[in-house]
C-alpha positions in Angstrom: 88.3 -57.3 -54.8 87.6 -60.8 -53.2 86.9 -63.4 -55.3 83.5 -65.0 -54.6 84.4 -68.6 -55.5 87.1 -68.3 -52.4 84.2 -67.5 -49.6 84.0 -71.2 -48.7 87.4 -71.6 -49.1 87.9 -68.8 -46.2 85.4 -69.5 -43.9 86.7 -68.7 -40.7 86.0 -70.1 -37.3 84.0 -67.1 -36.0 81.8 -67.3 -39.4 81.9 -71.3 -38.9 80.3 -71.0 -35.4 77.7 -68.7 -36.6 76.6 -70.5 -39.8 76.9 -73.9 -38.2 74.8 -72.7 -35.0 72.2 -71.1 -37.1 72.0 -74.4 -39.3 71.8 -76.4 -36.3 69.3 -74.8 -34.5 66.9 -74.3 -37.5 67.5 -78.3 -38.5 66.4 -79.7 -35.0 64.3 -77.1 -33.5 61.3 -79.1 -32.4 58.2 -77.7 -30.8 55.5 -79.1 -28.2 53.5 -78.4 -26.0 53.0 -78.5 -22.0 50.8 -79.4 -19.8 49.5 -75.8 -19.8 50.2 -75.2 -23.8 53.6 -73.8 -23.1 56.6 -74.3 -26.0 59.4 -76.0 -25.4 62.5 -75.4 -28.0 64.5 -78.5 -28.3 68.0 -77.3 -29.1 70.9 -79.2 -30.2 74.6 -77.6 -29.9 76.6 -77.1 -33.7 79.5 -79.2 -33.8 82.9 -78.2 -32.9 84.6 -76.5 -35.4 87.4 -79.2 -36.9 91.4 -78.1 -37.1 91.2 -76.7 -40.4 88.1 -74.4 -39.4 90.3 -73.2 -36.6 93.3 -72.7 -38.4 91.4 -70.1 -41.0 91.0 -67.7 -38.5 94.8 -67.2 -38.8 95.4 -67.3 -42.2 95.1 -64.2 -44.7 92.7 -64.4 -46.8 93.1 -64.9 -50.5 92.3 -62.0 -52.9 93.3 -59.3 -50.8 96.9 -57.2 -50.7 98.3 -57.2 -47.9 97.8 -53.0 -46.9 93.6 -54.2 -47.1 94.5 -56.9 -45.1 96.0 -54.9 -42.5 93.4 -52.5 -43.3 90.7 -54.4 -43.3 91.4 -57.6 -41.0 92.8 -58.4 -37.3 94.8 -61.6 -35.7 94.6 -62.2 -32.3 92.0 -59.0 -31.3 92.6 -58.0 -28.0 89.2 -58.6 -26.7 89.7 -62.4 -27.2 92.1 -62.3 -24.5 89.8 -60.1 -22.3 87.4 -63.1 -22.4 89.8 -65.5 -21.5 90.7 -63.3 -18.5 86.8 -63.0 -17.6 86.5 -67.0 -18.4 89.8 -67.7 -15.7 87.3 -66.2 -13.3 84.5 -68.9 -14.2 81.5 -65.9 -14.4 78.7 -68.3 -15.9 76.7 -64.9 -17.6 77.2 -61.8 -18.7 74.2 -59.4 -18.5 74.1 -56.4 -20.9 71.9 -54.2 -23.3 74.4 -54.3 -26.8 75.9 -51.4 -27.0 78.6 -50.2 -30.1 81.4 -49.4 -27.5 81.8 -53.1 -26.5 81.2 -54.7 -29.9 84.8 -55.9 -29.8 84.1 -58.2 -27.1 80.9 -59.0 -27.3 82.0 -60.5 -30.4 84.2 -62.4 -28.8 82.2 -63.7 -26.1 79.5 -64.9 -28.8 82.3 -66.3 -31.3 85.7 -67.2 -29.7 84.4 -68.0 -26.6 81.5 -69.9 -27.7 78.8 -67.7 -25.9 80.1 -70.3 -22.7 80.7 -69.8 -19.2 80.2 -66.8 -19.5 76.9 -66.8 -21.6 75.7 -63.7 -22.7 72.2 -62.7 -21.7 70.3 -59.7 -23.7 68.0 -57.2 -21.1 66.5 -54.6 -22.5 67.8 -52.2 -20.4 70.7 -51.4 -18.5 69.4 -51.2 -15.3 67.5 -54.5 -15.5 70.7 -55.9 -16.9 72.9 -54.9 -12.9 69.5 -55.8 -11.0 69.4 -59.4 -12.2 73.3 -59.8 -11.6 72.3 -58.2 -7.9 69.7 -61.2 -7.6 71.9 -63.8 -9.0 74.8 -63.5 -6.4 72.5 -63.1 -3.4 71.4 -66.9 -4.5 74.6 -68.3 -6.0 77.2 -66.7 -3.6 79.0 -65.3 -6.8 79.1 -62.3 -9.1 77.9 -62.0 -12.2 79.7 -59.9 -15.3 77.3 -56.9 -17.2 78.8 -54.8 -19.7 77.3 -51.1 -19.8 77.8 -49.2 -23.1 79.5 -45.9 -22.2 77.9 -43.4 -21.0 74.3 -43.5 -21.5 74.7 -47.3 -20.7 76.2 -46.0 -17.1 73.4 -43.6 -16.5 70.9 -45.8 -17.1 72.7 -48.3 -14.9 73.0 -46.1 -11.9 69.9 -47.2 -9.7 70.6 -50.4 -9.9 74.6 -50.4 -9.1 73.5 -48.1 -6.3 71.1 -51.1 -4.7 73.7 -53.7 -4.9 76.1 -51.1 -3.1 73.4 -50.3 -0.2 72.5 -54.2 -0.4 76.7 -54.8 -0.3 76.2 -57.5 -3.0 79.0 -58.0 -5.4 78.5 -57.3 -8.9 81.4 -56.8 -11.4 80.4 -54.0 -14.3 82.9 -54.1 -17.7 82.1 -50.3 -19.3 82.8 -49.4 -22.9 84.6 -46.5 -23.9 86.7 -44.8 -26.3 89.1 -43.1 -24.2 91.4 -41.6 -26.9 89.6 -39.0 -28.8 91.5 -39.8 -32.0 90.2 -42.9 -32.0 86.4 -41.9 -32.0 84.1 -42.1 -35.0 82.3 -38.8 -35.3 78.8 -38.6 -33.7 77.6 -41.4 -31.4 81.5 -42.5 -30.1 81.8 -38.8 -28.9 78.4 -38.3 -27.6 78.6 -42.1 -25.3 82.3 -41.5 -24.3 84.0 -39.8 -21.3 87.2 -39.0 -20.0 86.1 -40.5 -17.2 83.1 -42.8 -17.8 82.8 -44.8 -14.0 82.7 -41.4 -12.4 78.4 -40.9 -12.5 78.8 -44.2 -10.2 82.1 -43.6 -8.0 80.3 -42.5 -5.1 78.7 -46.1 -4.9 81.5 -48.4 -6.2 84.2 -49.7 -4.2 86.4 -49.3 -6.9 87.1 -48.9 -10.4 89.7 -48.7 -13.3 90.2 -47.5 -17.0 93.6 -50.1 -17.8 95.9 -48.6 -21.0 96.7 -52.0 -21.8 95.8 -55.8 -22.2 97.9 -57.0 -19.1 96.9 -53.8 -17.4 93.5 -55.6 -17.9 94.5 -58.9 -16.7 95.7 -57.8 -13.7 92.5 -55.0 -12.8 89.8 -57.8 -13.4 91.9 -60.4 -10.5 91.6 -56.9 -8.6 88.3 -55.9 -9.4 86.7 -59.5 -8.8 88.6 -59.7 -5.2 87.4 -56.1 -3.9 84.5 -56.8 -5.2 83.9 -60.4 -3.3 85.8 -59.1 0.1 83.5 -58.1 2.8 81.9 -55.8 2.6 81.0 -56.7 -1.0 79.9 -54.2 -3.5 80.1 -53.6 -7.4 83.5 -52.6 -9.2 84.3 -51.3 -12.7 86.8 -52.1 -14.8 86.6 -50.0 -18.2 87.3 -51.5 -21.7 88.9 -49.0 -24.0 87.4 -50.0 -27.6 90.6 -49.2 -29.3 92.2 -51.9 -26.9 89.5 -54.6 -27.5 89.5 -54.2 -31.6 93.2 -54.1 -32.7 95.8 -56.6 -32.3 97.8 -58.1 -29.7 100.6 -57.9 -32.4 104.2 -58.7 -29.7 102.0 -58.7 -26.6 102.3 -61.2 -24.6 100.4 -60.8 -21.7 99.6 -63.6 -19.1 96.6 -63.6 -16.9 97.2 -63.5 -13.2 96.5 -65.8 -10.4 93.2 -65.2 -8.5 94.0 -64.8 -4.7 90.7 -64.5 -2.8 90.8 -62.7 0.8 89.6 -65.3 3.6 87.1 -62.9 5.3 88.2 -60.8 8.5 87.9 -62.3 11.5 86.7 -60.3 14.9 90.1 -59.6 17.3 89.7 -62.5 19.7 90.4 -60.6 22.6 87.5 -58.4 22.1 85.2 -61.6 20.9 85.9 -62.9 24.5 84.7 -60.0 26.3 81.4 -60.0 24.1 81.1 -64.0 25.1 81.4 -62.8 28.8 78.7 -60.1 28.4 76.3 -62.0 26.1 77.0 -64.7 29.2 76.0 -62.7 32.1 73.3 -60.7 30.6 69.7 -61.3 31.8 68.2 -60.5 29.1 70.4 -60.8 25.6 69.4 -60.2 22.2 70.8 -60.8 19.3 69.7 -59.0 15.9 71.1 -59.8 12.7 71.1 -58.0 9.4 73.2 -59.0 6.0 75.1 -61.4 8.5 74.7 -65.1 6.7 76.1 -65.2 3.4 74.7 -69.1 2.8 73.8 -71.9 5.3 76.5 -72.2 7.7 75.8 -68.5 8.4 72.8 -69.6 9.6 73.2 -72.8 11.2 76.1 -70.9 13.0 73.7 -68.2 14.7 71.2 -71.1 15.7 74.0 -72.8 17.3 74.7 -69.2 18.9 71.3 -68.1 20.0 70.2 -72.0 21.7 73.4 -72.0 23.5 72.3 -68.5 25.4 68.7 -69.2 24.6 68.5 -65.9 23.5 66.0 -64.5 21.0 67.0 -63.4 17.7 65.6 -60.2 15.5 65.9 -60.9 11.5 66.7 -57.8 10.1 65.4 -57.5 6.3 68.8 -57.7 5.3 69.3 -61.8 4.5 67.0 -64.7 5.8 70.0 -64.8 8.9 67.7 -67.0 10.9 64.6 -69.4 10.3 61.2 -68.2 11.6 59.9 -71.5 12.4 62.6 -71.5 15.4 61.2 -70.5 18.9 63.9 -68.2 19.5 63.0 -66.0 16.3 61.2 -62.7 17.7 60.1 -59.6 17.0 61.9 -56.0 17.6 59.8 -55.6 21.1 62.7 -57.6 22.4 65.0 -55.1 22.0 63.3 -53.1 24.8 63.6 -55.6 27.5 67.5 -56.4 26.6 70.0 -55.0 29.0 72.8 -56.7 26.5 72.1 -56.3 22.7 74.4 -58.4 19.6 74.2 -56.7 16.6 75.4 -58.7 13.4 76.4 -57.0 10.1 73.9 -54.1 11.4 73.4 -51.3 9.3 71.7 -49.4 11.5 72.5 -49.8 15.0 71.2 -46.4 16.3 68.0 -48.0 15.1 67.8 -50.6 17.3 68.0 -48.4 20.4 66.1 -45.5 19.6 63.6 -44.1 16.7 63.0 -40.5 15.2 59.4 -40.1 15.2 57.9 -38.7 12.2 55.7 -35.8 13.6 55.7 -31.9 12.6 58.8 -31.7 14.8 60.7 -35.0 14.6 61.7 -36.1 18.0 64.3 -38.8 19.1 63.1 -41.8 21.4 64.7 -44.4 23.0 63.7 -47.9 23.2 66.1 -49.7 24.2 66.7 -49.9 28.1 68.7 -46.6 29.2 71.6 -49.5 30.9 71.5 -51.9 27.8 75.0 -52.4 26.0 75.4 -52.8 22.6 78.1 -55.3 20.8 78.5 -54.8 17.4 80.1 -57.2 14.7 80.3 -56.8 11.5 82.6 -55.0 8.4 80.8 -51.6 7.5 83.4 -49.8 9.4 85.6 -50.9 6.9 84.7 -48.9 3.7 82.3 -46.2 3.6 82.2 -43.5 1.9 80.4 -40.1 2.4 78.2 -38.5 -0.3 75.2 -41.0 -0.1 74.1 -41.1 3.2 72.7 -45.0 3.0 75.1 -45.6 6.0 72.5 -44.6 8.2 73.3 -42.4 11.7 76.1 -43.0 14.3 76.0 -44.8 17.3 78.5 -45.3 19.7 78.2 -49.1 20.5 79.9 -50.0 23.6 81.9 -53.1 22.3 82.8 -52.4 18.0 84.4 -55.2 16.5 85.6 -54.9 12.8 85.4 -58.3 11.6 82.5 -60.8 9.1 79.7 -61.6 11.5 79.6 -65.2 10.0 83.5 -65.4 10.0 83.4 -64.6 13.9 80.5 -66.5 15.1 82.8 -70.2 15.4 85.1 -68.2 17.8 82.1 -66.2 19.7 80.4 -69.4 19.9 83.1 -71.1 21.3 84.1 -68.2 23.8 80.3 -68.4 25.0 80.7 -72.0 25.7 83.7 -71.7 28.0 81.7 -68.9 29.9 78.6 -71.3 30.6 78.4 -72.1 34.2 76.0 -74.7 35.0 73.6 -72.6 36.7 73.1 -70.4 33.5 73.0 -73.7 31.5 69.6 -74.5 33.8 68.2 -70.8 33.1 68.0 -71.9 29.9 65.2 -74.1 30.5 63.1 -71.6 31.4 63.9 -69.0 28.8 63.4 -71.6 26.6 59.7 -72.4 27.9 59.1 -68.8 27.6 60.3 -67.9 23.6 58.1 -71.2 22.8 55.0 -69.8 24.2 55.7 -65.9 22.6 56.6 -67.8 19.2 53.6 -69.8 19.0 51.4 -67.0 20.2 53.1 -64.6 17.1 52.5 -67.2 14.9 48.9 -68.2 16.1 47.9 -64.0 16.2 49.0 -64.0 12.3 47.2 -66.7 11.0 44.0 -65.1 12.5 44.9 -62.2 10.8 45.2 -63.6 7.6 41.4 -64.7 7.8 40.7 -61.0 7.6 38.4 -60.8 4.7 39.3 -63.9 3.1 36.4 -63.5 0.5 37.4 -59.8 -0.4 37.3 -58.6 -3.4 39.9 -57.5 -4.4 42.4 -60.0 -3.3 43.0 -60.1 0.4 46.8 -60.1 0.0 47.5 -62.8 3.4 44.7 -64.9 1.5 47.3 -64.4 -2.0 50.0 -65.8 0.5 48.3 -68.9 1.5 46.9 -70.0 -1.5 50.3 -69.4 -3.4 52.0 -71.5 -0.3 49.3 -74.2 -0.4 50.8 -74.7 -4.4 54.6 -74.7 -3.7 54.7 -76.1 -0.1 56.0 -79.6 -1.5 58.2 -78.8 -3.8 61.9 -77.4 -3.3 61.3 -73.2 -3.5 62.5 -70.2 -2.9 60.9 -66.7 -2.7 62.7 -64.2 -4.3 60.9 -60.8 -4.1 60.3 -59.0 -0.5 57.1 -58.5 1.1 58.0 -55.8 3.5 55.2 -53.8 1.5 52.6 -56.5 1.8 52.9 -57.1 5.9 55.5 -59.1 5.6 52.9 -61.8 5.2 55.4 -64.2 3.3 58.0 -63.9 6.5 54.4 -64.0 8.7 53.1 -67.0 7.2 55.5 -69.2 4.8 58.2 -71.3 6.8 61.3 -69.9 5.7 64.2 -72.3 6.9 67.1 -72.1 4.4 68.5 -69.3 3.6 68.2 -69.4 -0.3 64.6 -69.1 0.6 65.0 -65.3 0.7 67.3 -63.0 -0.2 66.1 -60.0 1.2 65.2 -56.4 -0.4 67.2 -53.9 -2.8 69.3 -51.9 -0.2 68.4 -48.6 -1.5 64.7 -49.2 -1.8 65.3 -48.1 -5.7 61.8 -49.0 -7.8 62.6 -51.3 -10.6 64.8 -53.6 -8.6 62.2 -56.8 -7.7 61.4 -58.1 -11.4 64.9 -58.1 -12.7 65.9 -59.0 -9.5 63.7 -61.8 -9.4 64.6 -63.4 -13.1 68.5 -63.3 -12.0 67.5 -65.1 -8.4 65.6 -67.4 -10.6 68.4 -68.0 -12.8 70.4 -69.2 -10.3 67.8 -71.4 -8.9 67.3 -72.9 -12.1 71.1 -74.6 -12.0 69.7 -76.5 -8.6 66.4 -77.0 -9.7 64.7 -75.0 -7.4 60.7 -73.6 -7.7 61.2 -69.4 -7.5 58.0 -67.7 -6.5 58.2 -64.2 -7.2 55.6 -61.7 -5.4 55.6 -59.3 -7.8 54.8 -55.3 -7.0 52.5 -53.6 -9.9 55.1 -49.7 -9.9 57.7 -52.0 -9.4 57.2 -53.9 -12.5 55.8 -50.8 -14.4 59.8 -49.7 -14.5 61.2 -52.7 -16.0 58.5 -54.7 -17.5 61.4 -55.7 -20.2 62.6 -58.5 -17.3 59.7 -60.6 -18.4 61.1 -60.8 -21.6 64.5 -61.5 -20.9 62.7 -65.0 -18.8 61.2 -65.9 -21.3 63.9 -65.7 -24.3 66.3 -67.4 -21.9 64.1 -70.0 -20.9 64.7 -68.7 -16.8 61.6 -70.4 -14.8 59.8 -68.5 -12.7 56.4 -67.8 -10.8 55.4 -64.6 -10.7 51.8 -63.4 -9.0 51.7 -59.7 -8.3 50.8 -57.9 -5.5 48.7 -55.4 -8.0 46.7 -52.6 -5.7 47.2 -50.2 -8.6 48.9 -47.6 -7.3 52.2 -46.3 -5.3 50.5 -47.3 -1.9 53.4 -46.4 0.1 53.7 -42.9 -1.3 49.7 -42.5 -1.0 50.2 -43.1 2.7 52.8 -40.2 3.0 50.4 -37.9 0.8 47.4 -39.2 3.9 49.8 -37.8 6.4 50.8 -34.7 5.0 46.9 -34.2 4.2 46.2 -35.3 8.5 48.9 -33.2 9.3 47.6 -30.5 7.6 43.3 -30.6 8.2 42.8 -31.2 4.8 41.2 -34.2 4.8 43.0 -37.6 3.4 40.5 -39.3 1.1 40.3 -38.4 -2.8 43.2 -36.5 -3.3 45.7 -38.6 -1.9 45.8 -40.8 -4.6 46.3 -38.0 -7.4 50.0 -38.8 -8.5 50.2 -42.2 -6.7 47.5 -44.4 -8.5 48.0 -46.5 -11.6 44.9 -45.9 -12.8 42.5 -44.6 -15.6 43.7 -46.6 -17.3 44.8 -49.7 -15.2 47.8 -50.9 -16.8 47.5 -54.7 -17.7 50.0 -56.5 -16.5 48.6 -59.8 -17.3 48.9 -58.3 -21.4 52.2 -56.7 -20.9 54.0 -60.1 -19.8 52.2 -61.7 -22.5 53.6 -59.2 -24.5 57.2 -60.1 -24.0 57.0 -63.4 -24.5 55.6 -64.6 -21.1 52.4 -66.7 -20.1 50.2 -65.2 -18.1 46.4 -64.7 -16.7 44.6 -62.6 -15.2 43.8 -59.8 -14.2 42.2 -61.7 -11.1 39.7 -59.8 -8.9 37.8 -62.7 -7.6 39.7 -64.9 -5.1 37.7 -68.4 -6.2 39.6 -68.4 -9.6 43.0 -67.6 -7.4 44.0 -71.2 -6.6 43.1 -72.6 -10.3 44.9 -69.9 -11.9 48.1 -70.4 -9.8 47.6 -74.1 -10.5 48.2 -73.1 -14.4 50.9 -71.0 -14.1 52.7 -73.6 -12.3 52.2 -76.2 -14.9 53.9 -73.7 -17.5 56.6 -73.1 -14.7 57.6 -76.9 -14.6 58.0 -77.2 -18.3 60.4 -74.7 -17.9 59.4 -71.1 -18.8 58.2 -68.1 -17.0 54.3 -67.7 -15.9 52.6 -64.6 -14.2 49.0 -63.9 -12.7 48.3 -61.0 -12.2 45.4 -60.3 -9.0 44.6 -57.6 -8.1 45.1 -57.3 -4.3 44.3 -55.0 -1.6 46.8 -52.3 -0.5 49.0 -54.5 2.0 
């Protein structure tokens, strides 16, 4: 037995780090409040752990034989070199809901890795935990880790992972399992393991692994982490066995890899010429651009692009590709008049030509021009694969060059120079008159719009918009929801100009995606001290309401006001149509199944629930401004806020 008078004596350095942090944080945790009442928790890091704490770890203990201590004890666990392989890739977090078939590292991450770079931050669900990591790198330009617990933590993963592959958004997914079945506790470790645990999300990974040893590890991670950031980006797996995380190295000696990132492809410069030449002599070119700019240069690149051709530009939903303050940004009706149409990092290109009209007997139309060639650019050529059908339908474009959009755009921007005779350099006058007058006239038609029962009750959702603008407008912000269900009123009316200042939608329109997605957006913003506004959808939220408290235990600020029209509008509307299609009438009974109501759900309650200020539920749109005006005070002390108001539908 172990003596008791020897447990001080023996404190390791993982039981140091523990105690000490406990200590520390219950000595000097200090609370005040805000402006608006908020806490703050003054924290104060434990102290380092001296040599002698450090040595422990490596001693055997005292009172024990040595068959208990090889029975009972492990040097050097494998999973402590697993999280110096994930820190050599300088992930700052680590999203996961704990789970018993990654205890072995988790326990590292927390103790021998100091819960630093990468931190570990708890979700209460698995799908939340991917979501946020899909937000994050859409703002930060880099992957987050999230560890999925075999494989009820995979299935519970799945919608997510499939967003950030439709999205092509990097995210890089560590999986427990206990591959050898003589090695599995009975129970639970049978019922959550697999032979083959990554294959419920093959179809929408670009790749994946299960390595049978700690260098095999070392080597899959450099993998993973570059297929993963190569365009076009998607999530990985790499498996850890728990047998391989919880015994010990013993004589291993493996060494972790250099990280060789791939420079992204560039378009074959031949072809990129004959696109300049085109885009050159066309009367009418139009460029549209989809997940094309992956920060700023991307888009300070396509304005450099479109003023040299004075050519308007279509921002796809994909990325903010393009400011909409510019004269040059336009609307899809230009797509009809070109006789030359540039495509950038286009998902769907048959889309920009033609529609399928939804009618009793769907019918193709085109919209383009019947003589208008298409250019595209872009890397989804590249890897598809062919169960899930988010690649959308073919088109044969008549110039297809596999290369990054934002990689290509110096060298098409310099081919379209040399091309530029002086007499289409003084067209550009005139086309340049022209897009001025049809942008200001856009612009003008939706502000007049968004007067449209300003007084409503409930909450016109334009009026939701400007007030929410009128709050933020002079600080540094960034919206990170999408409004394409809410008239696109934040596109229509905010002046989005950077490209951190949206981030675009899911990808695979999954429900459950826009709160987790916002915290993780809002994480990242935090590190530059950027304002994240968050225009939160009521179903949306109703999946993954556990986001909230994930803000607010991690101290993540964010705004968030939600769009709440109680219901699954977009799925009422179908139910309308079937009901038109059919004579049977569309009021009433188009909202059986698609309203959330009877009872409403309170959102204002459930945020406050996990932790989270919040007001509302607003109906009137006099106490809109004031209560924004509180939340934001909470916001800027640091924590999350959310007011809920009740809105129209869109």
């Amino acid at each position: 037995m172990k003596k008791s008078n020897d447990k001080r004596e023996n404190l390791n350095r993982r039981e140091f780090l523990s105690s000490a942090t406990a200590a520390g944080v219950a000595a000097v945790s200090i609370t005040h409040s805000g402006p608006a009442g908020a806490e703050e928790q003054v924290e104060q890091k434990a102290a380092a752990p001296g040599e002698e704490q450090l040595a422990m770890e490596y001693e055997d203990p005292a009172g024990y034989s040595a068959d208990e201590i090889e029975n009972f004890f492990v040097k050097h666990p494998g999973s402590d070199f697993m999280v110096d392989v994930v820190q050599s890739l300088d992930f700052e977090y680590i999203t996961t809901n704990p789970g018993s078939s990654f205890r072995g590292i988790q326990e590292s991450i927390v103790n021998y890795g100091a819960n630093t770079k990468p931190e570990l931050l708890t979700c209460p669900h698995e799908e939340q935990a991917v979501a946020m990591a899909h937000g994050y790198a859409k703002v930060a330009g880099k992957p987050l880790a999230m560890l999925a617990h075999g494989t009820v933590g995979f299935q519970h993963a799945a919608m997510a992972v499939y967003n950030a592959w439709c999205d092509r958004v990097p995210v890089v997914i560590l999986g427990g399992n206990h591959a050898d079945a003589t090695e599995r506790r009975g129970g639970v470790e049978w019922a959550h393991s697999a032979q083959d645990a990554a294959a419920v999300v093959r179809d929408y990974v670009k790749w994946d692994d299960a390595p049978h040893s700690l260098q095999h590890f070392a080597e899959s991670m450099m993998r993973a982490y570059k297929i993963a950031t190569t365009p076009p980006m998607g999530p990985v797996v790499v498996m850890l066995d728990g047998h391989l995380q919880e015994s010990g190295m013993g004589e291993q000696k493996p060494r972790i890899p250099k990280m060789a990132p791939t420079l992204r492809p560039v378009g074959d410069p031949v072809a990129v010429a004959e696109a300049a030449k085109w885009l050159v002599e066309a009367e009418s070119p139009v460029i549209a651009a989809d997940r094309m700019a992956h920060d700023q240069e991307g888009m300070d690149l396509l304005v450099t692009l479109a003023e040299t051709l004075q050519a308007p530009v279509v921002n796809l939903r994909g990325r903010l590709n393009f400011p909409n303050t510019h004269h040059l940004n336009q609307g899809r009706g230009e797509f009809a008049r070109a006789d030359v149409i540039l495509g950038l990092e286009v998902n769907d290109i048959w889309g920009l030509v033609s529609t399928l009209q939804d009618r009793v007997h769907r019918t193709e139309k085109r919209n383009a021009r019947p003589d208008a060639r298409v250019v595209s650019i872009g890397v989804n050529d590249l890897y598809l694969k062919s169960n899930y059908q988010n690649f959308q339908r073919y088109y044969a474009a008549d110039l297809s060059i596999a290369g990054d959009a934002q990689a290509t755009l110096p060298s098409l921007i310099e081919a379209v120079q040399r091309e530029m005779s002086r007499a289409r350099r003084r067209a550009n006058t005139e086309r340049e008159e022209h897009f001025r007058a049809a942008h200001a006239k856009r612009h003008a038609q939706s502000l007049d719009a968004a007067r449209y029962a300003w007084n409503a009750s409930p909450v016109s959702t334009a009026r939701l918009y400007m007030e929410l603008y009128q709050l933020v407008k002079d600080r540094d912000w960034a919206m990170v929801s999408e409004d394409r269900q809410q008239s696109s009123w934040g596109r229509r009316l905010w002046p989005l100009e950077k490209t951190y200042q949206y981030i675009g939608g899911s990808g695979g329109a999954g429900i459950g995606y826009g709160a987790p997605a916002a915290v993780g957006a809002a994480l990242a913003h935090r590190a530059e001290g950027r304002l994240a506004v968050n225009i939160q959808r009521d179903g949306d939220m109703m999946f993954v309401p556990g986001a909230f408290w994930t803000a607010a235990h991690h101290r993540i600020p964010l705004l968030t006001v939600t769009h709440n029209n109680r219901g699954y509008h977009q799925e009422f509307m179908h139910l309308q149509r079937m009901a038109s299609r059919r004579q049977r009438g569309v009021d009433g009974s188009s909202r059986i199944g698609n309203a959330l109501r009877d009872p409403e759900p309170n959102l204002a309650k459930i945020a406050a629930g996990m932790g989270c200020w919040s007001e509302g539920p607003i109906t009137d749109p006099n106490e809109l401004a004031p209560a924004l005006k509180r939340a934001l005070d909470v916001v800027e002390n640091g924590e999350p806020a959310l007011v809920d108001v009740v809105c129209q539908p869109r």
